[in-house]
C-alpha positions in Angstrom: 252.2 41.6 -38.0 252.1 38.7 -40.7 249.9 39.8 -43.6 248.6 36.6 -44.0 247.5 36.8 -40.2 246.2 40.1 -40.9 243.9 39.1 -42.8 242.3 36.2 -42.0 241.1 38.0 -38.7 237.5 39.0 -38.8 237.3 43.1 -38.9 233.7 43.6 -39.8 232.0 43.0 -36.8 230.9 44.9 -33.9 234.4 44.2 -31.9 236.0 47.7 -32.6 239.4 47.1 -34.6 242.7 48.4 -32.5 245.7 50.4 -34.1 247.5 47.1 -35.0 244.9 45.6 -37.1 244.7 48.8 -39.1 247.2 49.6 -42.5 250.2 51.9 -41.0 250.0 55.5 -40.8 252.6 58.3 -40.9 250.7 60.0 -37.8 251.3 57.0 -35.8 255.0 57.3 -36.3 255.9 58.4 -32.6 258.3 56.9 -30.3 255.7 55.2 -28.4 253.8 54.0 -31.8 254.5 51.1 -33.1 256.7 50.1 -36.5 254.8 49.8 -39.6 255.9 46.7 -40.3 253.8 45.3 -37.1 250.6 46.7 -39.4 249.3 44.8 -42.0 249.8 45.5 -45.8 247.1 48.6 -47.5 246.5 46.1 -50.1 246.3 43.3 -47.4 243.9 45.0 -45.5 241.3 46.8 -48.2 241.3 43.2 -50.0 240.5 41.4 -46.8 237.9 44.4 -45.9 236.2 44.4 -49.3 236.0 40.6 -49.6 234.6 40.5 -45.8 231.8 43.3 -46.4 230.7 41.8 -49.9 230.2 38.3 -47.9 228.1 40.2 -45.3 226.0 42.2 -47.8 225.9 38.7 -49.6 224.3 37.6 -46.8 221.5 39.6 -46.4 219.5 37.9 -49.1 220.5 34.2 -47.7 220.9 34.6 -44.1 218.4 37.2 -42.5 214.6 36.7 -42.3 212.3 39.4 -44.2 210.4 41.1 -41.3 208.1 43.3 -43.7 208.4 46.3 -45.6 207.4 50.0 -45.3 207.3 53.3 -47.0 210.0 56.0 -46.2 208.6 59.4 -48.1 209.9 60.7 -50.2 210.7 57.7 -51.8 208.7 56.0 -54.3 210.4 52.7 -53.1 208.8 50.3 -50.0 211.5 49.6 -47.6 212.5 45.9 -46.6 212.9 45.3 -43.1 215.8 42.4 -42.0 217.0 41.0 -39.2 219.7 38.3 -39.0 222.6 37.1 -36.3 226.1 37.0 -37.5 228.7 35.0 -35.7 232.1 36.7 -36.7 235.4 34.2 -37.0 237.4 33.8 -34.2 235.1 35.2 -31.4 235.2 33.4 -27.9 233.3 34.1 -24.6 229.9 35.6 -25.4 230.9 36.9 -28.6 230.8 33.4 -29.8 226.8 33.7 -29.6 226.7 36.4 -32.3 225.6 39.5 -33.3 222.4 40.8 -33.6 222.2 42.8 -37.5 219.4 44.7 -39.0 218.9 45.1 -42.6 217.2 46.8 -45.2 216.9 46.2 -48.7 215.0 48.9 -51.7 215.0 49.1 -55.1 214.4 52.2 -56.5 214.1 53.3 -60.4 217.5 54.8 -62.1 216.0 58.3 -62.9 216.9 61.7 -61.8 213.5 62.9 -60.6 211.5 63.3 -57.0 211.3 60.3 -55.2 214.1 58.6 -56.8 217.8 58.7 -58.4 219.9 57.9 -60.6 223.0 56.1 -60.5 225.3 58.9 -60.5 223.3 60.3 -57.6 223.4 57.0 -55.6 227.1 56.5 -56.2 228.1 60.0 -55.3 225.8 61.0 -52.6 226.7 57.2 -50.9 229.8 56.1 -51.9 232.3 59.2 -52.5 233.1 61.2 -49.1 230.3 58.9 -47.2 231.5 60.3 -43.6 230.8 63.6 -44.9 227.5 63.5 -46.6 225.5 61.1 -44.5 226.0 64.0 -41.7 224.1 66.4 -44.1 221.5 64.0 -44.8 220.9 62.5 -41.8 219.4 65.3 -39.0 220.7 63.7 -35.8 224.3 63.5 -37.1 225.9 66.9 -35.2 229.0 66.7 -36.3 231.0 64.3 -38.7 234.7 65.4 -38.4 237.8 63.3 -40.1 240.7 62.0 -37.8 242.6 60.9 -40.3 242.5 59.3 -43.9 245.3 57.3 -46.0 244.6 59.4 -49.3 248.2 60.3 -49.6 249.3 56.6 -49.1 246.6 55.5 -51.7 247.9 58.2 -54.6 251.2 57.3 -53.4 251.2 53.8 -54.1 250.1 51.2 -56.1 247.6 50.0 -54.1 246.0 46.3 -55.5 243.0 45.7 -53.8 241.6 42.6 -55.2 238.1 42.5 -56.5 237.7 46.3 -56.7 238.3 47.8 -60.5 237.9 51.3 -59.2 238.4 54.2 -56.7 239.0 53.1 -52.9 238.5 55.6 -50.1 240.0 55.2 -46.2 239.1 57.3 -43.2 238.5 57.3 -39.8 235.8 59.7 -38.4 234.3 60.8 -35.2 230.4 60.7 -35.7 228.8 62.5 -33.3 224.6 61.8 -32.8 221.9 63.5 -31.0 220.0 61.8 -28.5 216.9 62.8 -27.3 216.9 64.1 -23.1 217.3 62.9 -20.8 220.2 61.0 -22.5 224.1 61.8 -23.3 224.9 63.0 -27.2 226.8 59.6 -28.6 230.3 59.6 -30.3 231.3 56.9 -32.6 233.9 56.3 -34.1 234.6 54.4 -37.2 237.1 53.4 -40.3 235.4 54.4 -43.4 235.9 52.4 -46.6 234.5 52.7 -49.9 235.2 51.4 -53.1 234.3 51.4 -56.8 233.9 47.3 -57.2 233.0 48.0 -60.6 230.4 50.2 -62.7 227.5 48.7 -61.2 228.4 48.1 -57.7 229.9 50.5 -55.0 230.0 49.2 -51.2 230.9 51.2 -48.3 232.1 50.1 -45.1 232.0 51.5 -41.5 234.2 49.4 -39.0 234.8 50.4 -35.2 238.0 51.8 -34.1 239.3 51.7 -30.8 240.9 54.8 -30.2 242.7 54.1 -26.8 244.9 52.0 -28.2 246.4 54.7 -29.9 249.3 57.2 -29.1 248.9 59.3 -26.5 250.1 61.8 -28.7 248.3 61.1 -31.6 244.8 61.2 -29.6 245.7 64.5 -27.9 246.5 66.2 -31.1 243.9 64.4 -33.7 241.0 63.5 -31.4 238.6 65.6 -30.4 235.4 63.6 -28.9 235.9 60.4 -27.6 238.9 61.6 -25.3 236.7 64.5 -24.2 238.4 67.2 -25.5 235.6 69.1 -27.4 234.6 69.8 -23.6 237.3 72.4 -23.4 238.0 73.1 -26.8 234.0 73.3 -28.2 233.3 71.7 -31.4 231.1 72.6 -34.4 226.9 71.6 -33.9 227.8 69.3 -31.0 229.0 71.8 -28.3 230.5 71.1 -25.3 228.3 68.7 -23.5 228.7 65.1 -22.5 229.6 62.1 -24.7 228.7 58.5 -24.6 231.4 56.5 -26.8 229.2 54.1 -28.2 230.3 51.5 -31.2 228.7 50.6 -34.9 229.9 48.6 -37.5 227.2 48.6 -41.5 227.8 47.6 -45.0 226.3 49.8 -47.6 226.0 48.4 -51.1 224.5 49.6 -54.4 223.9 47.8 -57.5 222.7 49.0 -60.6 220.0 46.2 -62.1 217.9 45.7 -64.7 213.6 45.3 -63.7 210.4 45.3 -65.4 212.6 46.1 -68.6 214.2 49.1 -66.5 217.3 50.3 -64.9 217.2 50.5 -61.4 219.3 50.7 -58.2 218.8 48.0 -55.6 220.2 49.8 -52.0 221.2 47.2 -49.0 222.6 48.2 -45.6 223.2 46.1 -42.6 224.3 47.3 -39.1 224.5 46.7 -35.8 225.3 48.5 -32.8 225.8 49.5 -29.3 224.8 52.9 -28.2 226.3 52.2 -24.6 225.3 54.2 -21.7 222.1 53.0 -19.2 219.7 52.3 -22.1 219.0 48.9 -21.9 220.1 46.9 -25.5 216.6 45.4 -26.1 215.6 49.1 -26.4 218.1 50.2 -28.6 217.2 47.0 -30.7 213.8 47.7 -31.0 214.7 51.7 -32.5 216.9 50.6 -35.2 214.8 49.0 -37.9 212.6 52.4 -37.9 216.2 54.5 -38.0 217.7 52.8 -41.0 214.3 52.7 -43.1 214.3 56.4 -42.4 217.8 57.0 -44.2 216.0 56.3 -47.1 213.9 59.2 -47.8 216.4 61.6 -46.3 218.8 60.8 -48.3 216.3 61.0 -51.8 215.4 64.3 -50.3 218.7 65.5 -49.9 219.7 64.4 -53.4 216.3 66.3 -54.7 217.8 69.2 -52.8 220.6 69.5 -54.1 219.2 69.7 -57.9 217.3 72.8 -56.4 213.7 70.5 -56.7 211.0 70.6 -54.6 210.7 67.6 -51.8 207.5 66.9 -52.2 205.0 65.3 -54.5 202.0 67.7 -55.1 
């Protein structure tokens, strides 16, 4: 695959990505797997993906419409609520119509007490090993487990992404959510990126991966959910039972900003998704704005957790 091809494709976008859009991979060296040289560039691809997400979380302030804003305890913060439609390049059909994202925006005060955090805090508990931490955070996430990441490749070389001055982070997970009876447990799964843009700003990226378009023998060895192979081998918090594959793509940015004379942390997400299965999409849609504000104040008080404070103001 051309590297200039590569990327000018649109990859943050609800369309999950397929093995060839994605930087090669020593597990994908099979027989039946392509060459590397069909995949585009590492540096190619985080540049492309870092410069694609910052547009999106750009966006949020120019393109959605403000629908209100709400607490989420523990945090001090209100929570904005957004909602915009994105139209991804190169999409035909009934793609072409766009995307229906939901946003939120908060701004909370750099200090290391209950009901806030500091930057260090925001940076580590978002941006370093997201995958990982947003499942202890986040109640309805059963199990969070790593398929694969390119840490090796990124020690190994000298990996230029543009516009990012810091550390860059690759995965692809398998995150598996509780659904309330009668409906199936959802599996997603999704290429993690993070970076260190620069001492103020950290952005994360979660991009849909379609996992069928992998080897056979890579998806029988390293998959474990959305082939349906915890069903026979059991898996940890999200048993044996039934899976929906469902798809997600979100942008997660932080920026450290002056206010009122103080340092503070302004927090943006925007998603959108597809949980799949009978439940009709103007249901999921009207669940997801309520969902996302919620992250908020689990994830303050899992950070007040782990200093050993109490959750709640007295």
């Amino acid at each position: 695959m051309d590297d200039a091809g590569a990327c000018t494709t649109s990859i943050v976008r609800l369309r999950p990505c397929t093995l060839l859009q994605l930087p090669a991979h020593p597990a994908f060296a099979s027989s039946e797997g392509p060459p590397p040289s069909t995949h585009p560039s590492l540096s190619c691809f985080l540049s492309a993906l870092l410069l694609e997400a910052t547009a999106r979380a750009d966006s949020i302030a120019t393109d959605f419409k403000l629908r209100g804003s709400k607490p989420s305890p523990p945090a001090e913060a209100l929570v904005e609520s957004l909602c915009g439609v994105v139209r991804p390049r190169g999409e035909r059909g009934a793609a072409r119509h766009g995307e229906t994202w939901f946003a939120r925006r908060s701004v909370h005060e750099d200090a290391r007490r209950v009901g806030t955090a500091d930057w260090e805090e925001f940076d580590d508990g978002i941006r370093v090993d997201h995958a990982r931490k947003e499942g202890e955070y986040t109640p309805d996430v059963l199990d969070a487990r790593r398929v694969l990441d390119w840490a090796d490749e990124l020690a190994k070389a000298e990996v230029q992404v543009e516009g990012c001055e810091g550390a860059v982070e690759l995965s692809v997970h398998e995150m598996c959510h509780s659904i309330p009876t009668p409906l199936c447990n959802r599996t997603f799964t999704v290429l993690v990126a993070s970076f260190a843009v620069s001492p103020a700003v950290s952005l994360v990226a979660q991009i849909p991966v379609d996992l069928s378009t992998f080897p056979a023998a890579f998806r029988q060895e390293h998959v474990m959910y959305a082939n349906g192979r915890h069903r026979q081998a059991g898996a940890s918090g999200a048993g044996r039972g039934q899976m929906v594959v469902g798809e997600y793509v979100s942008v997660e940015r932080i920026t450290r900003v002056e206010q009122d004379g103080k340092k503070h942390v302004r927090w943006e997400m925007a998603t959108a998704s597809d949980a799949k299965g009978w439940l009709p999409a103007g249901m999921q849609k009207l669940g997801i704005p309520g969902a996302i504000r919620k992250d908020v104040g689990l994830f303050l008080r899992w950070t007040a957790d782990r200093r050993g404070c109490c959750t709640e103001r007295r």
